[in-house]
C-alpha positions in Angstrom: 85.0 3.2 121.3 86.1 -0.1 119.2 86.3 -2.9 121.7 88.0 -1.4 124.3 87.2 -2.7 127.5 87.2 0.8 129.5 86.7 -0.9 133.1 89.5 -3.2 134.4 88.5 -5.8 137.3 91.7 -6.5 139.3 91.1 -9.4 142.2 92.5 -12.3 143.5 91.0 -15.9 142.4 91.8 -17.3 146.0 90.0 -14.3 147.5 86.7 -13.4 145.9 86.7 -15.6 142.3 82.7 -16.0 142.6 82.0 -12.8 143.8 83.2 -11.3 141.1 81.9 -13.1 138.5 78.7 -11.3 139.9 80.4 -8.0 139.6 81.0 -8.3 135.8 77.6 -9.6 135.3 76.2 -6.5 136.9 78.8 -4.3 135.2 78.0 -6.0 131.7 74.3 -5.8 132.0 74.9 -1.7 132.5 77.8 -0.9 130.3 78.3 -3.8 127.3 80.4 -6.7 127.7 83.0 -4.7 125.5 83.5 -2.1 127.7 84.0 -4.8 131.0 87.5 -6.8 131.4 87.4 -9.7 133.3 90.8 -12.3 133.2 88.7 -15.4 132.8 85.8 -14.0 130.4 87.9 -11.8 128.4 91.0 -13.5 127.4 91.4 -16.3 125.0 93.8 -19.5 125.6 95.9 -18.7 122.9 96.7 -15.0 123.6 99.8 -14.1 125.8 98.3 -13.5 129.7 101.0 -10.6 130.6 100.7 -8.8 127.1 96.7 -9.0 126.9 96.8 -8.2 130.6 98.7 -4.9 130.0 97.1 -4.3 126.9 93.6 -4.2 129.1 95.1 -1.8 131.7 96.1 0.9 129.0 92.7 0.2 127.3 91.2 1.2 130.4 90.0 4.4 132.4 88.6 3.0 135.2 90.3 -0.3 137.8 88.1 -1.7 140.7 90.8 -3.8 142.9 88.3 -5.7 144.6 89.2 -6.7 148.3 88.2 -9.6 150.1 89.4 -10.8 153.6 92.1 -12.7 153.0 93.0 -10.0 149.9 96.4 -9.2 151.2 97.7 -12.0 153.2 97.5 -14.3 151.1 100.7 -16.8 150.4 102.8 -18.1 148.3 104.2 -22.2 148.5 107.1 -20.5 150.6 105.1 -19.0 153.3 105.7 -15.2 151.9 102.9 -12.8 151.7 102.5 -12.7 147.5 101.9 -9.0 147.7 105.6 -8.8 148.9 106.6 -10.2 145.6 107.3 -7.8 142.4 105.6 -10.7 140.1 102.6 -10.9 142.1 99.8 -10.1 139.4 97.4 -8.2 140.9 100.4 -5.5 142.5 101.5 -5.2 139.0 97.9 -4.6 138.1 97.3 -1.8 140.2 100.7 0.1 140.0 100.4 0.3 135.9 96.8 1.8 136.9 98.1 4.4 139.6 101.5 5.0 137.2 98.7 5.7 133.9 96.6 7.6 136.2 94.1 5.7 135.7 91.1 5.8 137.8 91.1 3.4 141.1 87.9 2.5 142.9 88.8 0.1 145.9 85.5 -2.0 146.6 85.3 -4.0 150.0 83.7 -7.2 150.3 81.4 -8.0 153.2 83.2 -5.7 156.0 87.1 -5.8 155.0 89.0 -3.0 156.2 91.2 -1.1 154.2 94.7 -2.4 153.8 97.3 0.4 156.1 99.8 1.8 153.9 102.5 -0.1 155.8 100.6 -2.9 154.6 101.4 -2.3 151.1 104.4 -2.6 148.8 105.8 1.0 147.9 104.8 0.9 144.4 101.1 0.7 145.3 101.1 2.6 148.6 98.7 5.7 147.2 96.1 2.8 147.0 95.6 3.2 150.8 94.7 7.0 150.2 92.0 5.8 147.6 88.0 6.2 149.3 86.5 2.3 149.0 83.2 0.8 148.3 81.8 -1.3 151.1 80.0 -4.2 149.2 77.5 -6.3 150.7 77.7 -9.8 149.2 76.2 -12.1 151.6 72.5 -12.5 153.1 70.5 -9.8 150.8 70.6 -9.3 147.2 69.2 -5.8 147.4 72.5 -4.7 149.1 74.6 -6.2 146.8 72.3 -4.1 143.9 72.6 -1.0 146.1 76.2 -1.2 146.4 76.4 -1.9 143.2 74.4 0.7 142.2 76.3 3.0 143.7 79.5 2.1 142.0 77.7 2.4 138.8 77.5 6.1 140.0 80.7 6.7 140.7 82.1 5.3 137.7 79.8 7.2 135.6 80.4 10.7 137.6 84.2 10.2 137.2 83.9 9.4 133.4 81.1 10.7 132.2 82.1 9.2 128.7 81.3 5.2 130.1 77.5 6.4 130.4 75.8 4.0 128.2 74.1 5.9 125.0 70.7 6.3 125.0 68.7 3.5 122.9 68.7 4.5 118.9 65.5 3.5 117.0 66.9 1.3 113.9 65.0 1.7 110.7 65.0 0.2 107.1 65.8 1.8 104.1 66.2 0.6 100.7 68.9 1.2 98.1 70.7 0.1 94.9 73.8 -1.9 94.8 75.9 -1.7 91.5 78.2 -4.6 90.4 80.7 -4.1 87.3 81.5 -7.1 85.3 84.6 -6.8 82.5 83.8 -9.4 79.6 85.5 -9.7 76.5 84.0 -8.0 73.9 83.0 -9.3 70.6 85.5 -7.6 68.4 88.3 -8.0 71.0 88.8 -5.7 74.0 86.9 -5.5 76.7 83.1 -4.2 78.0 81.9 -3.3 81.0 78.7 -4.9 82.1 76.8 -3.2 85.0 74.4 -5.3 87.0 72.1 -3.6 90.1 69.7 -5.0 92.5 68.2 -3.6 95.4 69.6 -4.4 98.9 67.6 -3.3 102.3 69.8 -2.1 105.8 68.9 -0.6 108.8 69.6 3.3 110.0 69.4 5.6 112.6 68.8 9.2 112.0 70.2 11.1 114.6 68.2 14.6 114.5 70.2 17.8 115.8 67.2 20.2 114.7 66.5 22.7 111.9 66.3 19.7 109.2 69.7 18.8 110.2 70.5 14.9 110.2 73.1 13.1 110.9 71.8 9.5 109.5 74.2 6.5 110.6 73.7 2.9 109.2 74.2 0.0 111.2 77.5 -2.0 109.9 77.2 -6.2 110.9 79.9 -7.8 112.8 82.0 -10.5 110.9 85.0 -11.3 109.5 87.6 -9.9 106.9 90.7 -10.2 105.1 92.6 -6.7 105.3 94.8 -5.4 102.6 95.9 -6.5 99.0 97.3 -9.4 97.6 100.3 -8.8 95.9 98.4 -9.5 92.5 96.3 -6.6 93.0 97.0 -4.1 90.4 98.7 -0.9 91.6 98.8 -2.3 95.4 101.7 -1.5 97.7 103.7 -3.1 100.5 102.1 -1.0 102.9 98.8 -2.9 102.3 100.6 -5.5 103.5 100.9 -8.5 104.8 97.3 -9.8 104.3 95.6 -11.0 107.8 91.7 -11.6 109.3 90.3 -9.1 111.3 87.5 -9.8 113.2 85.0 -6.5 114.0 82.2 -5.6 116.2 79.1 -3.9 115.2 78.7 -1.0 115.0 77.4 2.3 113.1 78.8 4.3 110.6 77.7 7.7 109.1 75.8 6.5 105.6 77.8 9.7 103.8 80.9 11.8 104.6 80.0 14.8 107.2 78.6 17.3 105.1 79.1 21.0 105.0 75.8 21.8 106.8 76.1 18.7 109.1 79.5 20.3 109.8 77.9 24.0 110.1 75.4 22.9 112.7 77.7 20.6 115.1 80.2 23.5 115.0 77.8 25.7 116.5 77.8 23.5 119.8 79.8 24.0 122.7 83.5 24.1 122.2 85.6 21.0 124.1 89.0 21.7 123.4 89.1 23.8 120.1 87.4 26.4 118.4 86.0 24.9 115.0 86.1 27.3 111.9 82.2 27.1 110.7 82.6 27.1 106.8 86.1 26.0 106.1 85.6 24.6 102.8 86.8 25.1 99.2 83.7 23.8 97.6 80.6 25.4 98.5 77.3 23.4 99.0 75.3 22.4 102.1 75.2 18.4 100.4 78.9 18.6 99.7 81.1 16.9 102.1 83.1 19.2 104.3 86.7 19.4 103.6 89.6 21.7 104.6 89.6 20.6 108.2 92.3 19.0 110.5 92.2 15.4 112.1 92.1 17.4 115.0 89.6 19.3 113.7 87.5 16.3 113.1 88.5 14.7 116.5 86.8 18.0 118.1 83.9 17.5 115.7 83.2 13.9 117.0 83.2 15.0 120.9 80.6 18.0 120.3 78.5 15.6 118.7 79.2 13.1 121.3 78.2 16.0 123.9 75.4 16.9 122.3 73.7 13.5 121.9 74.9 11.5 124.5 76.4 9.0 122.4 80.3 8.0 121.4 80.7 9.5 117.8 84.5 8.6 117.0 86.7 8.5 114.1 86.8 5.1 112.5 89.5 2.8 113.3 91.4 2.1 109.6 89.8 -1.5 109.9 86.6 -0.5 110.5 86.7 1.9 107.6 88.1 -0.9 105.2 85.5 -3.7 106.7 82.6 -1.6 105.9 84.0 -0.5 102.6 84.6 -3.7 101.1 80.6 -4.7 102.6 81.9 -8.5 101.8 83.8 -7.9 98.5 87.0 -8.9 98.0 87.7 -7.0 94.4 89.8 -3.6 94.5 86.5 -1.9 94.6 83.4 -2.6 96.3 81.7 -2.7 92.5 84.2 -4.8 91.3 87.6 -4.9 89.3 87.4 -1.9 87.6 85.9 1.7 87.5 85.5 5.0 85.3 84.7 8.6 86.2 81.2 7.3 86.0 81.0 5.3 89.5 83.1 7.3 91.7 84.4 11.2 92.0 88.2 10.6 90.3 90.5 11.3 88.2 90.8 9.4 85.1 90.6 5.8 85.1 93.0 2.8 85.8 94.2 2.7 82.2 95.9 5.5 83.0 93.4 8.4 80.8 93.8 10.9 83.0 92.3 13.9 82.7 88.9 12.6 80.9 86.0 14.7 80.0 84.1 12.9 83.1 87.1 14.2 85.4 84.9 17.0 88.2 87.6 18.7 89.2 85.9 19.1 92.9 83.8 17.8 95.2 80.4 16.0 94.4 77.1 16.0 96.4 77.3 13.3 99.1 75.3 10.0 97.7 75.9 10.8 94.1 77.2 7.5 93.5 75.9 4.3 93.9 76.0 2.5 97.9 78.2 -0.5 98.6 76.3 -3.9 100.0 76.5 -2.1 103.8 74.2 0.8 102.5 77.5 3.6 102.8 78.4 5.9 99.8 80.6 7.4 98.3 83.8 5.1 100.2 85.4 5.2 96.7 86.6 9.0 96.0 85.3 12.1 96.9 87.1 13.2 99.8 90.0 11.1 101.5 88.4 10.1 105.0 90.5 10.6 108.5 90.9 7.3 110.4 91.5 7.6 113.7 94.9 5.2 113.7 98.7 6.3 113.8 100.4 5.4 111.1 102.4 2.4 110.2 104.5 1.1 107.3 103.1 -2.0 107.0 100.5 -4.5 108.8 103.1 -6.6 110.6 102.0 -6.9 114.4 98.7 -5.6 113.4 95.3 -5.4 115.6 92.8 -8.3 114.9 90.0 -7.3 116.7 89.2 -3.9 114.9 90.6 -1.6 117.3 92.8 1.8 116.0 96.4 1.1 115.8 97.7 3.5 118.1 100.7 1.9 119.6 103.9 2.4 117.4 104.2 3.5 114.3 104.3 7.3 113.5 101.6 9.2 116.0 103.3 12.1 114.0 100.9 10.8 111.1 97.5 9.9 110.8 95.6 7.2 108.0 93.5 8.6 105.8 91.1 6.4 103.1 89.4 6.3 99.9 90.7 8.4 97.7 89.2 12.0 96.5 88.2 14.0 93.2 91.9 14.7 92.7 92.7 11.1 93.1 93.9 8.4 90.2 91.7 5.5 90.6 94.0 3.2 92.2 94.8 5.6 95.4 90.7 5.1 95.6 90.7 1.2 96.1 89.4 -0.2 99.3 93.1 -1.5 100.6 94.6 2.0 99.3 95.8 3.8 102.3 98.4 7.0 102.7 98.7 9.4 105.5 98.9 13.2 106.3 99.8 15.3 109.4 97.1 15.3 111.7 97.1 19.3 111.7 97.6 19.9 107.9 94.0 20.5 105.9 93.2 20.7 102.1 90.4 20.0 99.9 90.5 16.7 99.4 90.2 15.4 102.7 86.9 14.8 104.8 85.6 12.3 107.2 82.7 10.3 108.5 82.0 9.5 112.3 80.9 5.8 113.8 79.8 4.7 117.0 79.5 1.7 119.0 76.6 -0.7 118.4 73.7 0.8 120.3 70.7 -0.9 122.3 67.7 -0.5 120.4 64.0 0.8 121.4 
């Protein structure tokens, strides 16, 4: 997941305010604060209450409509029951979850009965057919654990998905970092300088068996300014307009899925589609994998997520953009400007295309240099699948990282970073295009991420 809050706490303040802040500390300390939504912990004062509120809700796979004694009589300043009232928050809260299909765990505080259905508004009626939680609050904190214990369990039997991931062990690795410089040269024109230095990030290498790795490095939370000024050569309005995203942590795969990464995850269980085992043009176990769907890259990520017991996902298109750039703010992560040299391409930005350097198919996976994050090959290559729908422009944008799935075309799916049959400037790090998310061809791959793990 990005930052999605995946359980939804629905209560009334005048009811059970501090008890719940108990509940989302319990819930937190189990499943991440990202995956717990709590009004008063999770929304800042200058968002818009109803639209972050339903924004939650559809973020969500699980609502607990906690229920304390005075739960459903409370009043308004007229002397009606608020539950009577269409505007009444928390009955708008829990008929979006029933009308989603979300799923609904009443929990009972200290001995509260059940609301009767002819207690509750029609809209929320099939609340009253729901099996409750009894929660002890009062007198012993090892019934309060117990019962919440025991709606850990629940949650986790009827989405298995919200089980945390077992702890990763993070490691260091070392690697080079190229930087391209254009000076002026000293008979006119212009020369390229190239400047390296070694850089040091941490990695987990996830080990499926037989010599087969799948090795993720961890990507820092921070700040970013997506897309391209207008000044940036060869840019487009869809990169457009500019605007800071903020973004988690979280792990990205340090190359694209290669063909015998592919060949091996394949060969696990099916979830909802068969896999073809060697769909590629370009044969080689180090080559990326290419000639597969979005869909067949969506079923690739829940094998592995089967398999390991951890949330391997597409990356949302400003996660992939964030961890290309690794802090840079030039058109590519190296710098200005770039030749067949530094990335898999065609041609270069001067418009020599075909050169002698030009490939004419895929490369081994970490033949280029690595941005300042430790990931290569972002720049050409194979286009990479994002998991957003797409959009024409950035206007109304996400800010927090999250895939733009709302909107836009969900006909169409983002794809990044260019490939060997790219010019250079469809290979920048603001460059982004899109495809049908069942059409395939050999210059399109991907690379997974997950959340941001505990450590051992």
């Amino acid at each position: 997941m990005t930052s999605k809050e995946s359980i939804f706490i629905s209560y009334r303040r005048s009811d059970s305010q501090d008890v719940v802040g108990r509940i989302d500390d319990y819930l937190t300390d189990h499943f991440g604060r990202e995956h717990v939504f709590l009004d008063r912990n999770s929304i800042d004062y200058e968002a818009a209450f109803p639209d972050r509120l339903k924004q939650a809700m559809q973020d969500s796979k699980v609502v607990l409509v906690v229920i304390g004694s005075t739960w459903s009589s409370v009043q308004d300043g007229k002397g009606r029951r608020r539950l009577e009232s269409p505007d009444d928050w928390v009955r708008q809260e829990i008929a979006l979850a029933l009308e989603l299909g979300l799923v609904v765990i009443p929990v009972l505080l200290d001995g509260t009965n059940m609301p009767r259905l002819g207690e509750l508004p029609q809209t929320i009626q099939k609340l009253a057919e729901r099996n409750a939680i009894d929660l002890v609050t009062r007198r012993s904190t090892n019934l309060f654990k117990a019962g919440m214990d025991e709606i850990i369990n629940l949650i986790e039997k009827r989405v298995p998905e919200l089980r945390p991931a077992p702890p990763m062990t993070l490691q260091p690795f070392e690697f080079e970092v190229v930087t391209l410089q254009i000076q002026a040269g000293l008979f006119g024109g212009k020369q390229v300088n190239r400047q390296s230095q070694k850089k040091t990030a941490q990695q987990h290498i996830e080990d499926l068996g037989n010599g087969v790795y799948c090795e993720m490095v961890s990507i820092p939370g921070g700040s970013f300014i997506m897309g391209a000024p207008a000044s940036e050569e060869s840019s487009e309005e869809n990169e457009r307009p500019q605007h800071r995203v903020t973004v988690q942590p979280f792990l990205m795969g340090k190359y694209a899925v290669t063909q015998k990464l592919w060949q091996t995850v394949a060969g696990f269980p099916t979830v909802e589609h068969d896999l073809e085992l060697n769909p590629s043009r370009f044969k080689g176990d180090q080559r990326p994998v290419e000639q597969m769907s979005w869909f067949d890259a969506v079923e690739f990520c829940q094998r592995l997520s089967s398999e390991t017991g951890r949330n391997y996902r597409l990356p949302s298109e400003a996660e992939w953009e964030y961890a290309c750039r690794a802090g840079t703010t030039t058109p590519f992560h190296f710098g200005e400007t770039v030749t067949v040299e530094w990335l898999n391409c065609i041609g270069s930005l001067d418009g020599d295309a075909p050169k002698s350097g030009y490939r004419q198919r895929t490369t081994d996976v970490g033949s280029f240099p690595a941005n300042a994050f430790g990931l290569f090959d972002m720049h050409g290559n194979v286009w990479e699948w994002c998991a957003d729908h797409w959009h024409d422009n950035y206007t109304n944008a996400p800010i927090d990282g999250s895939a733009w799935v709302t909107g836009g075309n969900f006909e169409l799916r983002v794809r990044r970073g260019g490939s060997w049959f790219s010019l250079p400037w469809s290979c920048r790090s603001a460059s982004r295009v899109f495809l049908s998310p069942d059409l395939c061809n050999p210059y399109i791959g991907f690379r997974v991420v997950c959340s941001a793990p505990r450590t051992l």
